[in-house]
Structure formats: structure tokens, C-alpha cells
Biopython code that builds the backbone (N, CA, C, O; Angstrom):
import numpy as np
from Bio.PDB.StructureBuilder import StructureBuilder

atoms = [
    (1, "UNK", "N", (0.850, -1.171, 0.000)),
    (1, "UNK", "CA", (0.000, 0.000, 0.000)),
    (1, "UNK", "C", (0.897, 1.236, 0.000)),
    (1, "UNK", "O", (1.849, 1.253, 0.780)),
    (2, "UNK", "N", (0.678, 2.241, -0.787)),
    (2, "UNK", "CA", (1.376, 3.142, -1.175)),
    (2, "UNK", "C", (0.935, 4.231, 0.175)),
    (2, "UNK", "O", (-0.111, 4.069, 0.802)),
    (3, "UNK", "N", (1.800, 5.204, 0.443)),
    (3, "UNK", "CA", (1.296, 6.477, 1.153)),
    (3, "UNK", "C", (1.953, 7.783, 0.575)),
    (3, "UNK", "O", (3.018, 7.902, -0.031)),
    (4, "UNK", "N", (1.141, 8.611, 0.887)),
    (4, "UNK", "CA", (1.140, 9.773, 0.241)),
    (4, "UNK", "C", (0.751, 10.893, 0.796)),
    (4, "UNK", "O", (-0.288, 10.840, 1.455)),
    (5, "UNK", "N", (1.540, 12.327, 0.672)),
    (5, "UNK", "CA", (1.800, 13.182, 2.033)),
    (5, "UNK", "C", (0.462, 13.889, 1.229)),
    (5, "UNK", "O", (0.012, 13.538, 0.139)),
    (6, "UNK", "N", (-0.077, 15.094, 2.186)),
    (6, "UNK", "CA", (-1.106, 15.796, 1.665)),
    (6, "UNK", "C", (-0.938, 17.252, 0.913)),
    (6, "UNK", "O", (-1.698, 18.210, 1.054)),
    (7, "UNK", "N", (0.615, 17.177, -0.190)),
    (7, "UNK", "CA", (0.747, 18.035, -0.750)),
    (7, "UNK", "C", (1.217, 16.968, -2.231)),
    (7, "UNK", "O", (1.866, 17.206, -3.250)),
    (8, "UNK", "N", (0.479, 15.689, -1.680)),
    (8, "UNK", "CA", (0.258, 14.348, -2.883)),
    (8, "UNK", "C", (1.886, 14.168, -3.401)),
    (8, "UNK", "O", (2.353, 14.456, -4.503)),
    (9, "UNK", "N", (2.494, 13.658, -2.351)),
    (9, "UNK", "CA", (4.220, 13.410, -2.728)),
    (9, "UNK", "C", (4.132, 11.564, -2.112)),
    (9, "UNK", "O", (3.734, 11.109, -1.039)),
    (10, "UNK", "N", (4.509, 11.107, -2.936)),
    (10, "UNK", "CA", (4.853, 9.348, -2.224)),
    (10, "UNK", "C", (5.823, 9.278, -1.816)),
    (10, "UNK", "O", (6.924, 9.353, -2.362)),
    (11, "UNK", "N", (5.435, 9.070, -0.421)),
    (11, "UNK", "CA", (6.264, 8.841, 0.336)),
    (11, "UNK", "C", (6.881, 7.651, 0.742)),
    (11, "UNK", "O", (7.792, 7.516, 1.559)),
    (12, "UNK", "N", (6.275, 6.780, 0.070)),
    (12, "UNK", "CA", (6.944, 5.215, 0.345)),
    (12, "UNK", "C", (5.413, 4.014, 0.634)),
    (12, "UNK", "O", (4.185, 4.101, 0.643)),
    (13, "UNK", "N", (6.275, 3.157, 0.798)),
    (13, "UNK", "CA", (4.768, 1.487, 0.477)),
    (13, "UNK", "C", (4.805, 1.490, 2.372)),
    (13, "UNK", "O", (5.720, 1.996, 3.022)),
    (14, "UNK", "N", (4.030, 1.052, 2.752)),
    (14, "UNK", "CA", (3.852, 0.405, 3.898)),
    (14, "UNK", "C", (4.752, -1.172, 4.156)),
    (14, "UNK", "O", (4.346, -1.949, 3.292)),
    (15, "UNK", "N", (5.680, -1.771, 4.939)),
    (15, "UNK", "CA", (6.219, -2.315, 4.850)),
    (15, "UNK", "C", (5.677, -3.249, 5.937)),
    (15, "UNK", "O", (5.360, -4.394, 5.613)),
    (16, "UNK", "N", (5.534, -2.787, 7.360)),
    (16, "UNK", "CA", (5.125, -3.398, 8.361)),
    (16, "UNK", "C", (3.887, -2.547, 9.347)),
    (16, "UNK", "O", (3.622, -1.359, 9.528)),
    (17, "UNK", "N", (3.464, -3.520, 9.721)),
    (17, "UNK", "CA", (1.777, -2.551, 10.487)),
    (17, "UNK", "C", (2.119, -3.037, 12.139)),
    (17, "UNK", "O", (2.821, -3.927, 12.618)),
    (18, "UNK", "N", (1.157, -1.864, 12.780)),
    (18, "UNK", "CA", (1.829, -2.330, 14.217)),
    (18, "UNK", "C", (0.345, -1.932, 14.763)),
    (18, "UNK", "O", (-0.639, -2.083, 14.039)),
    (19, "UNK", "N", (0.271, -1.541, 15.758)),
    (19, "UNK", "CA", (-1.339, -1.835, 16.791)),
    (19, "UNK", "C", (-1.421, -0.017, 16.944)),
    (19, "UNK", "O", (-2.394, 0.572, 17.414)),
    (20, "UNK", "N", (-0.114, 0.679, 16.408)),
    (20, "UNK", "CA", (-0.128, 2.427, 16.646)),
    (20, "UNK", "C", (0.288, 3.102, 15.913)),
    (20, "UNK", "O", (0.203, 4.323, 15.778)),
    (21, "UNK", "N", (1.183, 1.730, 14.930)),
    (21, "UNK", "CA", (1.893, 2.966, 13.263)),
    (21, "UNK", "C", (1.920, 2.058, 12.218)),
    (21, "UNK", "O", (1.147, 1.148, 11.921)),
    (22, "UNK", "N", (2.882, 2.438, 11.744)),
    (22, "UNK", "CA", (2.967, 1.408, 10.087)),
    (22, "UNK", "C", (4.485, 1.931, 10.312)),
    (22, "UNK", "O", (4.966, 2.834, 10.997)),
    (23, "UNK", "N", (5.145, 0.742, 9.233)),
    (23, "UNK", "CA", (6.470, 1.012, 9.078)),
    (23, "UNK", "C", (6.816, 1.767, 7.692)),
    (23, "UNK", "O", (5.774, 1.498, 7.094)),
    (24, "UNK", "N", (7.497, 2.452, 6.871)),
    (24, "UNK", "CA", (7.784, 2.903, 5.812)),
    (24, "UNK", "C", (9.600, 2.836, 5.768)),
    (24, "UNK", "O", (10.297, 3.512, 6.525)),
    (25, "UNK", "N", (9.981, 2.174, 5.045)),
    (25, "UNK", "CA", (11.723, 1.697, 4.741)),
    (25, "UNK", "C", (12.508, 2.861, 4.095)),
    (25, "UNK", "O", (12.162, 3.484, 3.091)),
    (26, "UNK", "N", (13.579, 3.044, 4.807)),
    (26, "UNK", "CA", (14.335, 4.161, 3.732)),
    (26, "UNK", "C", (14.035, 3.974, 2.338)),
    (26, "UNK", "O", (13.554, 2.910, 1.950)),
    (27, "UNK", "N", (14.263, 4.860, 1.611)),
    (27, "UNK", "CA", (14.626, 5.097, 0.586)),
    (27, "UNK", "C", (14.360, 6.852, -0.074)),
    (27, "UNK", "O", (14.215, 7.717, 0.790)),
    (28, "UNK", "N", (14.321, 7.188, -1.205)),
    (28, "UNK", "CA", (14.590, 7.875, -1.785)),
    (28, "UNK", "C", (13.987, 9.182, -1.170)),
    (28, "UNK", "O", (14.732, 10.162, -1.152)),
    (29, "UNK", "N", (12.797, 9.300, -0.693)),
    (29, "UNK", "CA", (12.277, 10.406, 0.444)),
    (29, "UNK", "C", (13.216, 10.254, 1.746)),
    (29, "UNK", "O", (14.139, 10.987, 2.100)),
    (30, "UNK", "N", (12.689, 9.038, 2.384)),
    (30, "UNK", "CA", (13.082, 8.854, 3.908)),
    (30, "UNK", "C", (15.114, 8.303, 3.937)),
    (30, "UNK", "O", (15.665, 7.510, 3.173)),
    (31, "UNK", "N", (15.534, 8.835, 4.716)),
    (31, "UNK", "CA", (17.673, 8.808, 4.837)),
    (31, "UNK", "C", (17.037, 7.583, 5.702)),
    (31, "UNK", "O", (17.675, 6.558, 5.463)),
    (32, "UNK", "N", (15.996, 7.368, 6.620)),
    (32, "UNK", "CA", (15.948, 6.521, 7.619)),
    (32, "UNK", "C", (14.447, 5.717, 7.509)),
    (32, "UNK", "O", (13.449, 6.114, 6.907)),
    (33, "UNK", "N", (14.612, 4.479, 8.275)),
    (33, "UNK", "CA", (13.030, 3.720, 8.486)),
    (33, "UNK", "C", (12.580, 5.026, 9.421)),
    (33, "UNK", "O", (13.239, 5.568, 10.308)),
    (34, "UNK", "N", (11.006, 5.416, 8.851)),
    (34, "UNK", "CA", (9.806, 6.358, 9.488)),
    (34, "UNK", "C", (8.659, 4.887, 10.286)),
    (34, "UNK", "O", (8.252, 3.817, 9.833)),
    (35, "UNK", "N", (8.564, 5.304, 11.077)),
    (35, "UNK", "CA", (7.254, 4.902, 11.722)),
    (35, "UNK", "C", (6.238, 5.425, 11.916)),
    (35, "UNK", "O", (6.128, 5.838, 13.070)),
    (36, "UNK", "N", (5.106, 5.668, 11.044)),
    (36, "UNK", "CA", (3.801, 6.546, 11.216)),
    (36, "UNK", "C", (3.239, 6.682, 11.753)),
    (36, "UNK", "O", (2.329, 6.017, 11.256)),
    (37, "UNK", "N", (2.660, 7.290, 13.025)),
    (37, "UNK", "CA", (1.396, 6.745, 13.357)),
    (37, "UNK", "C", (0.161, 7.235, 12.973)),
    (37, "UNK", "O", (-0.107, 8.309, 12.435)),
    (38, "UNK", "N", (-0.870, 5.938, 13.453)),
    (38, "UNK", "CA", (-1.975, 6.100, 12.730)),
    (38, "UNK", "C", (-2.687, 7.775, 12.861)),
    (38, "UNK", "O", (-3.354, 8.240, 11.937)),
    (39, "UNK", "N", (-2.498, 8.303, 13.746)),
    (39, "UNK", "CA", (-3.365, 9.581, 13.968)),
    (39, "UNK", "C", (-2.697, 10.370, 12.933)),
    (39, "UNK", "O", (-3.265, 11.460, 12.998)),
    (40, "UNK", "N", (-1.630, 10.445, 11.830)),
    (40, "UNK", "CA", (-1.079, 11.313, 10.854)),
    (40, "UNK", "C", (-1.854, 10.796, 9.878)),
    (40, "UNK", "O", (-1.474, 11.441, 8.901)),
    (41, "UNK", "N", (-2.794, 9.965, 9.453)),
    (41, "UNK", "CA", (-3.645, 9.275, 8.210)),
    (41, "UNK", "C", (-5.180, 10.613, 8.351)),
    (41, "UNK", "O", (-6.033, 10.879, 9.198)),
    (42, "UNK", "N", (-4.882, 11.009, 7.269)),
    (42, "UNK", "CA", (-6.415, 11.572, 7.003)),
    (42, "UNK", "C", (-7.219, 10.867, 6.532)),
    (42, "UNK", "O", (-8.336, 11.226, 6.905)),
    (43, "UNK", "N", (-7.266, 9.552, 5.528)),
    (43, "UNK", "CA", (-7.992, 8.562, 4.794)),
    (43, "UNK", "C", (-6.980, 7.655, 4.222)),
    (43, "UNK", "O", (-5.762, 7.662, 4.044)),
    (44, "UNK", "N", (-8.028, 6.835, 3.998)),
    (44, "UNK", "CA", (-7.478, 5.625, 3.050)),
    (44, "UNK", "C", (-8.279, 5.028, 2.297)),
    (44, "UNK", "O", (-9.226, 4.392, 2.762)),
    (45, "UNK", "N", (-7.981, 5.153, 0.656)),
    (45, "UNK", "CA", (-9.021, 4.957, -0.017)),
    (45, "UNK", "C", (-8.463, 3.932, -0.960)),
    (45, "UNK", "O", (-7.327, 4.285, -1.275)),
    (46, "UNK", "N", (-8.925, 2.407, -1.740)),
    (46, "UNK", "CA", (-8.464, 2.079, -2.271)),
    (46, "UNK", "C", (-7.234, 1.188, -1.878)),
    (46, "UNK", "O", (-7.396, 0.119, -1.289)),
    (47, "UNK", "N", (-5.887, 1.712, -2.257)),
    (47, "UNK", "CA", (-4.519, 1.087, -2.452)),
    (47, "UNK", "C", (-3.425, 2.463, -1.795)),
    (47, "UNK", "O", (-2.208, 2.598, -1.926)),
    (48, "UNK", "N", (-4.249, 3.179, -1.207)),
    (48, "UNK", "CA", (-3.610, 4.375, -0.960)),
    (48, "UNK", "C", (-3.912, 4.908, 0.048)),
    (48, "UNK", "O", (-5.101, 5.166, 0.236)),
    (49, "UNK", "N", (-2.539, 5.379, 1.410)),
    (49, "UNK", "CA", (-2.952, 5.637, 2.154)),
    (49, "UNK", "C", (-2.474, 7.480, 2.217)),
    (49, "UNK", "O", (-1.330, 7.924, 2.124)),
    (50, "UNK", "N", (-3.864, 8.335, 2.416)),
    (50, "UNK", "CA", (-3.336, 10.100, 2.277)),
    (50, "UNK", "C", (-2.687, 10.377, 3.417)),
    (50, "UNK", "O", (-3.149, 9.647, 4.294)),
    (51, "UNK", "N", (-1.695, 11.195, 3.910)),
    (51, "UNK", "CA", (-1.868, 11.623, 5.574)),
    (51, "UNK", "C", (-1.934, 13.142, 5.203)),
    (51, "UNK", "O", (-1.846, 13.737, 4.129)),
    (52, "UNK", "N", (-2.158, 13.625, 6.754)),
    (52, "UNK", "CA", (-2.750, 15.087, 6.735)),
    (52, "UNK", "C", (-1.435, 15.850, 6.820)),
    (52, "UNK", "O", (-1.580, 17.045, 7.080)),
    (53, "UNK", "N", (0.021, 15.354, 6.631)),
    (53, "UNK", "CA", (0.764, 16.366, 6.629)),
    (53, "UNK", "C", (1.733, 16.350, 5.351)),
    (53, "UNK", "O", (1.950, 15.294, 4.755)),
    (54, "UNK", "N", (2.299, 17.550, 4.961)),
    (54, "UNK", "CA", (3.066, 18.091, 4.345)),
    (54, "UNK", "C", (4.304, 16.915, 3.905)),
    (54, "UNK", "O", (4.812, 16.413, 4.907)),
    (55, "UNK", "N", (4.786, 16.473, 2.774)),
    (55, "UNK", "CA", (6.055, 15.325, 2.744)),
    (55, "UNK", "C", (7.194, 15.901, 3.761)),
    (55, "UNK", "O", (7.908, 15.117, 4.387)),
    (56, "UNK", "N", (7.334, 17.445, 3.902)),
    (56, "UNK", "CA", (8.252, 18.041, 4.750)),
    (56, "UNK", "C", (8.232, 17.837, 5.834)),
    (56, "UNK", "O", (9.167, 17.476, 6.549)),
    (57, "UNK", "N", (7.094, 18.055, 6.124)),
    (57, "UNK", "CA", (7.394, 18.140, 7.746)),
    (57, "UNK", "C", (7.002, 16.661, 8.407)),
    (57, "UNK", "O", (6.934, 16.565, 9.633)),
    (58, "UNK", "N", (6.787, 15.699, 7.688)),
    (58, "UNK", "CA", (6.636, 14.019, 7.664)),
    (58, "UNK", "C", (7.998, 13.667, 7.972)),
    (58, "UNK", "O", (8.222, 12.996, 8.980)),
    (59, "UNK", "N", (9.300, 14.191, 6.921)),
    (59, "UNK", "CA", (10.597, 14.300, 7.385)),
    (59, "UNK", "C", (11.054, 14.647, 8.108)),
    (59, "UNK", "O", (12.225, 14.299, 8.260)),
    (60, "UNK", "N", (10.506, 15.472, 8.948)),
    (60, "UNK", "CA", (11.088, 16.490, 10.287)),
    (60, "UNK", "C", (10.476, 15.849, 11.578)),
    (60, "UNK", "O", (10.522, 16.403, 12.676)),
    (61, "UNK", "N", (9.982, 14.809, 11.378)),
    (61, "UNK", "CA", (9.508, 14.034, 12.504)),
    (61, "UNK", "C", (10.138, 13.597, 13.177)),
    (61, "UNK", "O", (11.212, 13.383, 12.614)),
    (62, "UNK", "N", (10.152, 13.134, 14.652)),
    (62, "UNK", "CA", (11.099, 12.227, 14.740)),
    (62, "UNK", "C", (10.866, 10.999, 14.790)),
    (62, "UNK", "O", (11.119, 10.457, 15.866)),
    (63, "UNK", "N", (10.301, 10.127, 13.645)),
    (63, "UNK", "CA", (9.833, 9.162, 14.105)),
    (63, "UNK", "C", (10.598, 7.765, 13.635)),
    (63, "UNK", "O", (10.099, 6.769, 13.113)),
    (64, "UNK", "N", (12.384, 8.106, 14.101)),
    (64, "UNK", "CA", (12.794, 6.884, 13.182)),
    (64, "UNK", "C", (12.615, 5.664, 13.895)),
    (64, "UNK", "O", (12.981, 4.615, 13.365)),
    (65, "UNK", "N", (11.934, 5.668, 15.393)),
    (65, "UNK", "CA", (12.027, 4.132, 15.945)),
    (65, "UNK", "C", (10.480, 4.399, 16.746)),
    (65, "UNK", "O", (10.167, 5.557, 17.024)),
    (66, "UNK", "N", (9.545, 3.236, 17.092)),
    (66, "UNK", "CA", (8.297, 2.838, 17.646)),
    (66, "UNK", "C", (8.169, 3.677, 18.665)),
    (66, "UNK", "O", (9.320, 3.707, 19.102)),
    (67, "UNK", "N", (7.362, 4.568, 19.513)),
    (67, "UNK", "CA", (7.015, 4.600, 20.889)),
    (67, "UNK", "C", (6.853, 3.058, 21.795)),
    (67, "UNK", "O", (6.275, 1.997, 21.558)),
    (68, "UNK", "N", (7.623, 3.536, 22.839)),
    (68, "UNK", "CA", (7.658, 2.279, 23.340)),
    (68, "UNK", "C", (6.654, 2.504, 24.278)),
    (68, "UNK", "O", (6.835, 3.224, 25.260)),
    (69, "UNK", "N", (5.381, 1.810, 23.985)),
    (69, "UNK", "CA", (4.032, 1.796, 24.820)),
    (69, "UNK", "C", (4.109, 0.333, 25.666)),
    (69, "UNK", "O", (3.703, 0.197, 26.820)),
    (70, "UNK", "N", (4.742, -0.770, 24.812)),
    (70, "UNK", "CA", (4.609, -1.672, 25.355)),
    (70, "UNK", "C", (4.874, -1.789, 27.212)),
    (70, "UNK", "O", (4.319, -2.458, 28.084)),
    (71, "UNK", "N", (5.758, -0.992, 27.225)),
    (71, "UNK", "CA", (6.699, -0.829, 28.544)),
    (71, "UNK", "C", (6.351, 0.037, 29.401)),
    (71, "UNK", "O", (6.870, 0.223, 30.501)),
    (72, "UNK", "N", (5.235, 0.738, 28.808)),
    (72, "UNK", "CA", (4.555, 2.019, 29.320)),
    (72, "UNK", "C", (2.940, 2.093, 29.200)),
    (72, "UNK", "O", (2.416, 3.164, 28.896)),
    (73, "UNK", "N", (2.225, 1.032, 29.424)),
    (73, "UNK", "CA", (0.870, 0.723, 28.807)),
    (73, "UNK", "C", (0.113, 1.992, 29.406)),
    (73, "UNK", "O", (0.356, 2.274, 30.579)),
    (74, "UNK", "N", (-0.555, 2.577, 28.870)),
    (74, "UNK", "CA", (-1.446, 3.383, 29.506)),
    (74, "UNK", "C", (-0.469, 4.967, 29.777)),
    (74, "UNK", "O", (-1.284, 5.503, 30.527)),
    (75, "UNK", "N", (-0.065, 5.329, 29.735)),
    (75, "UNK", "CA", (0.994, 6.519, 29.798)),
    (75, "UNK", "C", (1.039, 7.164, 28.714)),
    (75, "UNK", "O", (1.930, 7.062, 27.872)),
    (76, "UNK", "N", (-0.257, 8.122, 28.639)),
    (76, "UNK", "CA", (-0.366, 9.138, 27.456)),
    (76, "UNK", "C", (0.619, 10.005, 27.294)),
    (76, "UNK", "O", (0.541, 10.810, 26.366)),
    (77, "UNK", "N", (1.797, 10.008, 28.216)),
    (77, "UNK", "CA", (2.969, 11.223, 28.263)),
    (77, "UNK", "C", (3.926, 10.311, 27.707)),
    (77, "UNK", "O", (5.043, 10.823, 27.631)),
    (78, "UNK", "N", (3.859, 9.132, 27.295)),
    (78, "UNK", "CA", (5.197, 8.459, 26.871)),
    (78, "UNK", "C", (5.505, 9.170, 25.571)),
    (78, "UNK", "O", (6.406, 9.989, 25.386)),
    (79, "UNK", "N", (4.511, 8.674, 24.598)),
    (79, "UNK", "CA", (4.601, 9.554, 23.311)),
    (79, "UNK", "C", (5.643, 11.045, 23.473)),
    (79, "UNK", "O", (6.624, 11.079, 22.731)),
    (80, "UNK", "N", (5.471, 11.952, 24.199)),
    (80, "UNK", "CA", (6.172, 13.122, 24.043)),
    (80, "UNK", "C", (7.727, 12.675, 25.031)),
    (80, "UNK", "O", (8.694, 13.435, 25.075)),
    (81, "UNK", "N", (7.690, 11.580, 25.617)),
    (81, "UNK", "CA", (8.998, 11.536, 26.772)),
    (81, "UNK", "C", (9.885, 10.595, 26.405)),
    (81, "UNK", "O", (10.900, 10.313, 27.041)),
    (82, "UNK", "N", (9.379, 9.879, 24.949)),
    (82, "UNK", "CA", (10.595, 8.890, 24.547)),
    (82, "UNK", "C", (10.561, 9.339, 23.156)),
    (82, "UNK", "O", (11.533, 8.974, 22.494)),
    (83, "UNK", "N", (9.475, 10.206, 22.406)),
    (83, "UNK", "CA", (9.342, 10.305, 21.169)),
    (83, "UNK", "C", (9.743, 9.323, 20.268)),
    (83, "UNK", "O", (10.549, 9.741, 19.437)),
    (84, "UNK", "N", (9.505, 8.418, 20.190)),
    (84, "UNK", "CA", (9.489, 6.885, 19.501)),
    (84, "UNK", "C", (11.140, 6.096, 19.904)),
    (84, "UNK", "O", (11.587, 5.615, 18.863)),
    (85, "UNK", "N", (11.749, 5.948, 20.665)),
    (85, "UNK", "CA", (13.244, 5.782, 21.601)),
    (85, "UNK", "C", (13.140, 4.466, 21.870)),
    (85, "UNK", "O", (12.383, 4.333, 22.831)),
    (86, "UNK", "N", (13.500, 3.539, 21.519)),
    (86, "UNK", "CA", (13.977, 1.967, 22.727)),
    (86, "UNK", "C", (12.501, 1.069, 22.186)),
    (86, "UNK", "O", (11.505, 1.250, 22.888)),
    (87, "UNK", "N", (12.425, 0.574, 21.550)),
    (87, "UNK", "CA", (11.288, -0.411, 20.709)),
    (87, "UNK", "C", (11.852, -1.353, 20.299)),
    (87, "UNK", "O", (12.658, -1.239, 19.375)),
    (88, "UNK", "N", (11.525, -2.761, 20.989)),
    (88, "UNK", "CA", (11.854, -4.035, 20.539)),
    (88, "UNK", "C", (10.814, -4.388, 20.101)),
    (88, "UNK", "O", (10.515, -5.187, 20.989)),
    (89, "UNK", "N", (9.445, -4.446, 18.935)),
    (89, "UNK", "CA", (8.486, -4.920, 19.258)),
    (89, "UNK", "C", (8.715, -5.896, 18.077)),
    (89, "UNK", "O", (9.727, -5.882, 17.376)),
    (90, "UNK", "N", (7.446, -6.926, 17.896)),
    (90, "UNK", "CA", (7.345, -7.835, 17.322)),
    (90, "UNK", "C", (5.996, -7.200, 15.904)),
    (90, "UNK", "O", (4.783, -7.048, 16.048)),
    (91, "UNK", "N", (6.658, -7.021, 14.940)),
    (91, "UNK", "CA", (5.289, -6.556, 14.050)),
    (91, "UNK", "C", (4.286, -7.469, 13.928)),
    (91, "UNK", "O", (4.158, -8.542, 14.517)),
    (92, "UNK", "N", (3.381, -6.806, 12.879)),
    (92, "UNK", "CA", (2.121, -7.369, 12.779)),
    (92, "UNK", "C", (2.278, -7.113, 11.329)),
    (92, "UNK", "O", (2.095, -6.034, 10.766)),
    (93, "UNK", "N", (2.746, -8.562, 10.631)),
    (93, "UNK", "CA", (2.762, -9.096, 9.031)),
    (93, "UNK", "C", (1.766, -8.803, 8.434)),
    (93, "UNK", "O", (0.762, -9.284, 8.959)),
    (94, "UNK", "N", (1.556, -8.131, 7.421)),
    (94, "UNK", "CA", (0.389, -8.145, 6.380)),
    (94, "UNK", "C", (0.082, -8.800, 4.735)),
    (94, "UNK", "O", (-1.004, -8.612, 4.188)),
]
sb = StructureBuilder()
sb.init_structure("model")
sb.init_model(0)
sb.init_chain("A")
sb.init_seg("    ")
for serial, (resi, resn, name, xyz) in enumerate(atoms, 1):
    if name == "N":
        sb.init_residue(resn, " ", resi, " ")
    sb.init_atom(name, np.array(xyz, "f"), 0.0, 1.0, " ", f" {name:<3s}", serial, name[0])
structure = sb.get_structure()
């Protein structure tokens, strides 16, 4: 499944799905693996997933590794206190 920023730039296929993001693999946009999460998706229609931000500032994220929720269940402040930091998780194959 393809994704695509909301100034319609492809940003890369979906590689791996998780229970809070999707994975997207370096290449020619991303220097590094991005981890999305789902709340950056405005729709998904088809074979294509839109998100609501800019290809730029998708890059300026920091999202090169998982939030580690596993270790932190329930801790709505993890997100901003590890900003995706220390993730061993096990994906979810599609």
C-alpha cells in the first residue's frame, strides 16, 4: 500500500503494520526507516494511504524508531517523553 503526504508526494509502500503505526523503509524520500502513526492518516481509499501532513514536515519528525508503549501501557505522556526511543516490538505481518 502506497502512502502519500497531503501536498500528494509518495512517500513510500507500507512495509510493516503495528497496533499504533505502520512502518515505511528508507529510501529515496526517507535517509531513515519512518514509523507513522496512525493519527497522521487523514484517509485511506483504495490502495492508498493520504496523511494530513506536508512530505516536509513528515521528514522532520522524529519518528525513526516505535514509541515504546509496550513498557509504558497506559501513559499518554510516553509519546512526548521517549518520542518513539527503545522499541523491541514484534510486528504485525500483512
Amino acid at each position: 500500500m502506497q502512502v502519500y503526504s497531503s501536498d500528494n508526494l509518495n512517500v513510500g509502500h507500507i512495509a510493516e503494520v503495528y497496533e499504533d503505526s505502520f512502518l515505511i523503509h528508507k529510501g529515496y524520500f526517507f535517509p531513515k526507516d519512518r514509523y507513522i502513526p496512525y493519527s497522521a492518516i487523514e484517509h485511506v481509499e483504495n490502495d492508498r494511504v493520504q496523511l494530513s501532513m506536508k512530505a516536509e514536515d513528515v521528514k522532520l519528525m522524529e519518528w525513526e524508531k516505535r514509541p515504546n508503549f509496550e513498557e509504558h501501557k497506559g501513559d499518554p505522556t510516553q509519546l512526548f517523553y521517549d518520542r518513539g526511543h527503545g522499541v523491541d516490538a514484534i510486528p504485525i505481518v500483512v
